[in-house]
C-alpha positions in Angstrom: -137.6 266.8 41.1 -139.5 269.9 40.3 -137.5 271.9 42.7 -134.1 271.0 40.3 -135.8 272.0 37.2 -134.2 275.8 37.4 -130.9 273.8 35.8 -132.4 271.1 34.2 -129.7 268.7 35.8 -129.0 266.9 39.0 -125.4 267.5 39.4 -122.8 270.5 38.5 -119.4 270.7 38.9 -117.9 273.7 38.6 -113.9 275.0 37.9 -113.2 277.8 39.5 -110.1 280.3 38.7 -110.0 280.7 42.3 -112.1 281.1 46.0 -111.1 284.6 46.8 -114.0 287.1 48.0 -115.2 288.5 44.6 -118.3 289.0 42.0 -117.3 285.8 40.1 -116.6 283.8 43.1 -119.7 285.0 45.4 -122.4 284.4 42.2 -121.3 280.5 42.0 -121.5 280.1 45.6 -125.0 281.5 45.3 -126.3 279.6 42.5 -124.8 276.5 43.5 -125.9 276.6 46.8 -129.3 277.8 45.1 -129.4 274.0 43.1 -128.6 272.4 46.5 -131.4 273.7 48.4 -133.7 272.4 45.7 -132.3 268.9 46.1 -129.6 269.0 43.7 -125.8 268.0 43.8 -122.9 270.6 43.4 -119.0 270.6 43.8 -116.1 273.2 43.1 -113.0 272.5 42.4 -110.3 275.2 43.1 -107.5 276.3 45.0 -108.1 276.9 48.5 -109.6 280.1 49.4 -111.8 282.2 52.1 -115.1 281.0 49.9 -114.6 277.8 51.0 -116.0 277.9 54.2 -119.6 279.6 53.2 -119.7 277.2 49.4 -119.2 274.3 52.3 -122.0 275.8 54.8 -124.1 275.8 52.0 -123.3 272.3 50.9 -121.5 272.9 48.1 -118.6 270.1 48.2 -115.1 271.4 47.5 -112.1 270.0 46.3 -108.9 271.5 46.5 -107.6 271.7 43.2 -103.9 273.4 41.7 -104.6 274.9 38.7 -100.6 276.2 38.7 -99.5 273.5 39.5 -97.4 270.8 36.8 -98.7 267.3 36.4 -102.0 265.2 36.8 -101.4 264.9 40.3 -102.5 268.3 41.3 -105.7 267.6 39.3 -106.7 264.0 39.7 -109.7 265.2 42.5 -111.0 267.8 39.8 -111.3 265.1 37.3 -112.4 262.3 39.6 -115.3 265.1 40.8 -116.1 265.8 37.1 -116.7 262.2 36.0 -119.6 262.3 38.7 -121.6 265.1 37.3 -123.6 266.1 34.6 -122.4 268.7 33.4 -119.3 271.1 34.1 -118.8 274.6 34.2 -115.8 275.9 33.7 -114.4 279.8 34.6 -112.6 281.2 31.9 -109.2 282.4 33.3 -106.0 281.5 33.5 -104.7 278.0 33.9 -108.6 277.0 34.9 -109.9 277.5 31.1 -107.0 274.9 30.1 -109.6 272.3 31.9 -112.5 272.8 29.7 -111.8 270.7 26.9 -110.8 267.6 29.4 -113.7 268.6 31.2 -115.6 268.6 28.2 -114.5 264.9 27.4 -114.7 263.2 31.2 -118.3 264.9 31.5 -119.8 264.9 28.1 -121.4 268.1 29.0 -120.1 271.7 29.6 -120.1 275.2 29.6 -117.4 277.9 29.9 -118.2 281.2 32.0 -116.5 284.1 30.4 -116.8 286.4 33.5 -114.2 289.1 31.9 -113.4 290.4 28.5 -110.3 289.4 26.4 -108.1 292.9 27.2 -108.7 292.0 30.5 -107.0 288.9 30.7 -104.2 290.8 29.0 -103.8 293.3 31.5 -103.3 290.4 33.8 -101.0 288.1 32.1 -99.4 289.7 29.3 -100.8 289.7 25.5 -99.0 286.4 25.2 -102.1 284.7 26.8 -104.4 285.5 24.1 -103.5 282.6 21.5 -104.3 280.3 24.8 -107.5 282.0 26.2 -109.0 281.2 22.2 -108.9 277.4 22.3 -111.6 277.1 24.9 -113.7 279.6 23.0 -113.5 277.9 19.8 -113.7 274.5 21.6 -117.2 275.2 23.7 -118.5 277.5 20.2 -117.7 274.2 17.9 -119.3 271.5 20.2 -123.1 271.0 20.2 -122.8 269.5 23.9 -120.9 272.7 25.3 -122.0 276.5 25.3 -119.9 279.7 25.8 -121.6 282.0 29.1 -121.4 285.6 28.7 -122.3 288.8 31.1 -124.4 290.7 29.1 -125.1 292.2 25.1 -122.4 294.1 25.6 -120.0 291.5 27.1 -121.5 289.2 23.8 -120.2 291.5 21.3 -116.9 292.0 22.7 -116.3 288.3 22.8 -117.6 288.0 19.2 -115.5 290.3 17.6 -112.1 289.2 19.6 -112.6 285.7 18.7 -114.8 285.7 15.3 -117.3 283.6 16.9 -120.7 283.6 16.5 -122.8 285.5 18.7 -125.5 283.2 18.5 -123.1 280.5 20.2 -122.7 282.6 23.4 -125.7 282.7 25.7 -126.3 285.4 28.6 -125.7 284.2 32.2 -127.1 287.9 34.6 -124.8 289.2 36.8 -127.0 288.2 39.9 -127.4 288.6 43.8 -129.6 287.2 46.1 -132.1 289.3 47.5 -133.4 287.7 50.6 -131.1 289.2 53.0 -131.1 293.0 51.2 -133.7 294.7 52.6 -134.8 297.7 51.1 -134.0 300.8 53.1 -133.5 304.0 51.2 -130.2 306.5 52.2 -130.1 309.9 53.4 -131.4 312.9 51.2 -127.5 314.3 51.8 -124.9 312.1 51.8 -122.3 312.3 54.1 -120.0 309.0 53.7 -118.8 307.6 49.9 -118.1 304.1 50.2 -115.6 302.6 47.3 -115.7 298.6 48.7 -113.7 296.7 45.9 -110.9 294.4 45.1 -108.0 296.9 44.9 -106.4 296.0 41.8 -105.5 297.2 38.3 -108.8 297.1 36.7 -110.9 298.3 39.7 -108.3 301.5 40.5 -110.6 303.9 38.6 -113.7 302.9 41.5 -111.2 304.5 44.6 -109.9 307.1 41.7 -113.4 308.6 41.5 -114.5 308.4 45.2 -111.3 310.2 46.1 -112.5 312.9 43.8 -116.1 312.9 44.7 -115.1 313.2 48.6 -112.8 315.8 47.3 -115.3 317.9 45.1 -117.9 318.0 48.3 -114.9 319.0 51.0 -113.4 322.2 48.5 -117.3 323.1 48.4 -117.5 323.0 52.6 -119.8 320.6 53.0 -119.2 317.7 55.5 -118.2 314.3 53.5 -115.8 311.4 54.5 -114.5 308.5 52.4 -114.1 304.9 53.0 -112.1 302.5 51.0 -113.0 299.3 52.0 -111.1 296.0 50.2 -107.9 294.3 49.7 -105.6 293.9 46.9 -102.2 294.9 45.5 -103.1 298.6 44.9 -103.6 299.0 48.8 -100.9 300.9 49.5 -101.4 302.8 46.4 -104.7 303.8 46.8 -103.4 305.3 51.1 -100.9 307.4 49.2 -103.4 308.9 46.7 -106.1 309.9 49.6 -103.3 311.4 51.4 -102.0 313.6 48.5 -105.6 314.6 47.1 -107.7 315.0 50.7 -107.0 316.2 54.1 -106.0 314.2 57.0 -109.0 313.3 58.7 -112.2 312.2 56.6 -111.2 309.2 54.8 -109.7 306.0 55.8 -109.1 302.8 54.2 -110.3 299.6 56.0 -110.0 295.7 55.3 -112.5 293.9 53.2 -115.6 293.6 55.0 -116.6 290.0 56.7 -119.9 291.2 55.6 -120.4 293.4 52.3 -124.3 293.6 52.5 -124.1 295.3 56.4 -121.5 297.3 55.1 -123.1 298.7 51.7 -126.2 299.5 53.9 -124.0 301.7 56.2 -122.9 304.1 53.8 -124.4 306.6 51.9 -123.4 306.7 48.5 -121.5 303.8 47.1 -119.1 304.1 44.0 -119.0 300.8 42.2 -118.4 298.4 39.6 -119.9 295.0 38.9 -121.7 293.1 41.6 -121.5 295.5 44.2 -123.4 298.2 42.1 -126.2 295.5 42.3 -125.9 295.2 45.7 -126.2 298.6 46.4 -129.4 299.1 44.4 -131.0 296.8 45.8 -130.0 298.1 49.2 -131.7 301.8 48.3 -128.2 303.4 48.0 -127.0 306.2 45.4 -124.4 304.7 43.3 -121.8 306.0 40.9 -120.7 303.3 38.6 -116.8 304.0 37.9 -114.4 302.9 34.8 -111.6 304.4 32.9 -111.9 306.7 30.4 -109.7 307.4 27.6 -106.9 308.9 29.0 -106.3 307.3 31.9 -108.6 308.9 34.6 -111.7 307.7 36.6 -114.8 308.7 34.8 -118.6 307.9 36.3 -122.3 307.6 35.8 -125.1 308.1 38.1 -127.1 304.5 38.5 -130.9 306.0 37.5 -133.7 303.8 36.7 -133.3 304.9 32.4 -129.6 303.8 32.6 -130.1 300.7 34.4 -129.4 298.1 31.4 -126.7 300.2 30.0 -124.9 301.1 33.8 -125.5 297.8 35.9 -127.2 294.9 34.2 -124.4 294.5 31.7 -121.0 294.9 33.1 -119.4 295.5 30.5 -121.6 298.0 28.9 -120.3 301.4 28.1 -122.5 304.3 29.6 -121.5 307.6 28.3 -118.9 308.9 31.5 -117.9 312.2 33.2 -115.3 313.1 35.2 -117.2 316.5 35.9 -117.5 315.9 40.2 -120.3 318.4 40.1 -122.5 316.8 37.7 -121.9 313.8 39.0 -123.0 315.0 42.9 -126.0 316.6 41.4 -127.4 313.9 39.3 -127.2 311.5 42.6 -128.7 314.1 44.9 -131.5 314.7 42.4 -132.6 310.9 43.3 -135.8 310.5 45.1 -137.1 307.5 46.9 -139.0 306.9 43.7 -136.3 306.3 41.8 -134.4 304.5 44.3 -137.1 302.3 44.8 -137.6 301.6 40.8 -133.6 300.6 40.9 -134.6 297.9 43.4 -137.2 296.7 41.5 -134.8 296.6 38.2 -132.2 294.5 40.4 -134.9 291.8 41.2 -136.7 292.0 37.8 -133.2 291.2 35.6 -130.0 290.1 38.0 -131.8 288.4 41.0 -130.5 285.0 41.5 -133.8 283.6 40.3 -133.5 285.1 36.9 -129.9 284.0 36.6 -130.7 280.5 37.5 -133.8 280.3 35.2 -131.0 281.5 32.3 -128.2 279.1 33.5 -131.0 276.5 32.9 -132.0 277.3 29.6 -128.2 277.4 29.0 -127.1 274.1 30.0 -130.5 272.5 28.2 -128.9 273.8 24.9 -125.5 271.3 25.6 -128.0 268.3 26.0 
């Protein structure tokens, strides 16, 4: 029993947007499969997808489960699987999120995982979604036997102010990665390849964006550099027409998501990144530029250092001060020493290793009891 006590429960069933390779995805894979090791109980239910195979290797049950779909039918195995757990956990995005109250009912115990902010879900789906995505806020703020999950301060505030709840209802769950299979070996003093592995989609466009300028910057200044986009996604052909209008033929290319991030990440030399994967990198010993939009429109970046950490990585949705200057930026990285590099790892495992997000999950679901 002592082995459980991370989650303070037995059993979790979790309701998932969707089993696509992702942050979101991978981290409940993770600390499910975490709370099986240590003798507990876990299922996810979602529609069918390539993280089925590893959440079912590391005996997570799954259950198919269309969230699009109209009618019970398409959802009687989620709510047979909640009944049989002690608490849920419930992803807030579209169509899934219209589960946590039910959930909340059949289980008598939840908690919904806000894993983006409210423009984002906007982007998606249109501004007609937001009158939807509040019920489930309001629902899991209101109950004494549910909680609201958030990323980060940052993430907190954002989700406070959009739905005027109170920030005291909404309790941090890390952005977290496990850390027994990163090991720890610091990159080249001069980088040669940038590395931009993401899900190529709307809100990630500004992470290729700024690698394609970074690669850019160092080629005009004749020094050897080569770019990899690595990842899937509906910008795909997109981002293949923008490296070949802003970089010669030759030193980039733009490759398939990798079966294997980790072995990936450690083969590059300077990673530009968002989310997860600027985790992933730290921990690895890799430079990384952490990419977003700026205001109008274009890719802006900041150098991952040791005193930026919280502001840059531990909180996704924090917002670093940016530059698109390609110069700075290139500097700033190459002025990191092992030191440094090493103090990043040691950040990763101090506040987003998948013991620290566990321990917080824990403390989270104990508040619903």
């Amino acid at each position: 029993m002592g082995r459980r006590r991370e989650l303070g429960v037995d059993s979790v069933c979790c309701l998932l947007h969707n089993l696509i390779p992702g942050g979101s995805g991978w981290q409940w894979v993770h600390l499910l499969g975490r709370h099986v090791e240590r003798g507990g109980r876990a299922t996810i239910c979602a529609p069918p997808g390539p993280l089925a195979e590893p959440a079912r290797a590391a005996g997570i049950e799954v259950v198919p489960t269309s969230w699009a779909e109209e009618g019970e039918a398409a959802r009687a195995g989620a709510w047979d699987a909640i009944e049989r757990h002690d608490v849920a956990i419930v992803h807030w995005d579209h169509m899934v999120m219209e589960a946590f109250v039910p959930a909340l009912k059949l289980c008598g115990r939840a908690a919904l995982v806000a894993h983006q902010a409210p423009h984002g879900l906007a982007r998606w789906f249109g501004p007609e979604i937001l009158p939807s995505v509040r019920v489930p806020i309001e629902a899991a703020a209101a109950e004494s036997n549910a909680v609201v999950l958030v990323r980060g301060e940052a993430h907190r505030r954002r989700i406070a102010d959009a739905f005027e709840v109170p920030p005291d209802r909404l309790r941090i769950l890390p952005a977290s990665i496990p850390l027994a299979g990163v090991a720890f070996r610091p990159a080249a003093a001069e980088p040669v390849e940038v590395l931009a592995m993401v899900r190529l989609s709307p809100e990630k466009e500004p992470v290729p964006r700024l690698a394609i300028e970074l690669v850019r910057a160092q080629l005009d200044a004749g020094r050897p550099c080569r770019l990899t986009v690595a990842g899937d996604g509906p910008l795909r052909d997109e981002m293949m027409m923008l490296c070949e209008q802003r970089l010669p033929a030759g030193p980039w290319r733009v490759e398939r998501a990798p079966r294997d991030p980790i072995a990936r990440l450690a083969a590059a030399d300077l990673v530009v990144a968002q989310g997860l994967t600027t985790l992933e990198a730290a921990a690895l010993g890799r430079r990384v530029v952490v990419a977003k939009a700026v205001d109008d429109g274009r890719a802006g970046g900041i150098v991952l250092t040791p005193d930026g950490y919280d502001e840059a990585a531990r909180d996704p949705f924090g917002q670093p001060p940016l530059s698109t200057d390609t110069e700075r930026l290139w500097a700033e990285a190459l002025a990191l020493g092992d030191r440094d590099l090493r103090a990043l790892r040691q950040l990763v495992e101090k506040r987003n290793s998948l013991k620290v997000a566990s321990r917080a999950l824990g403390r989270a679901l104990k508040a619903t009891a």
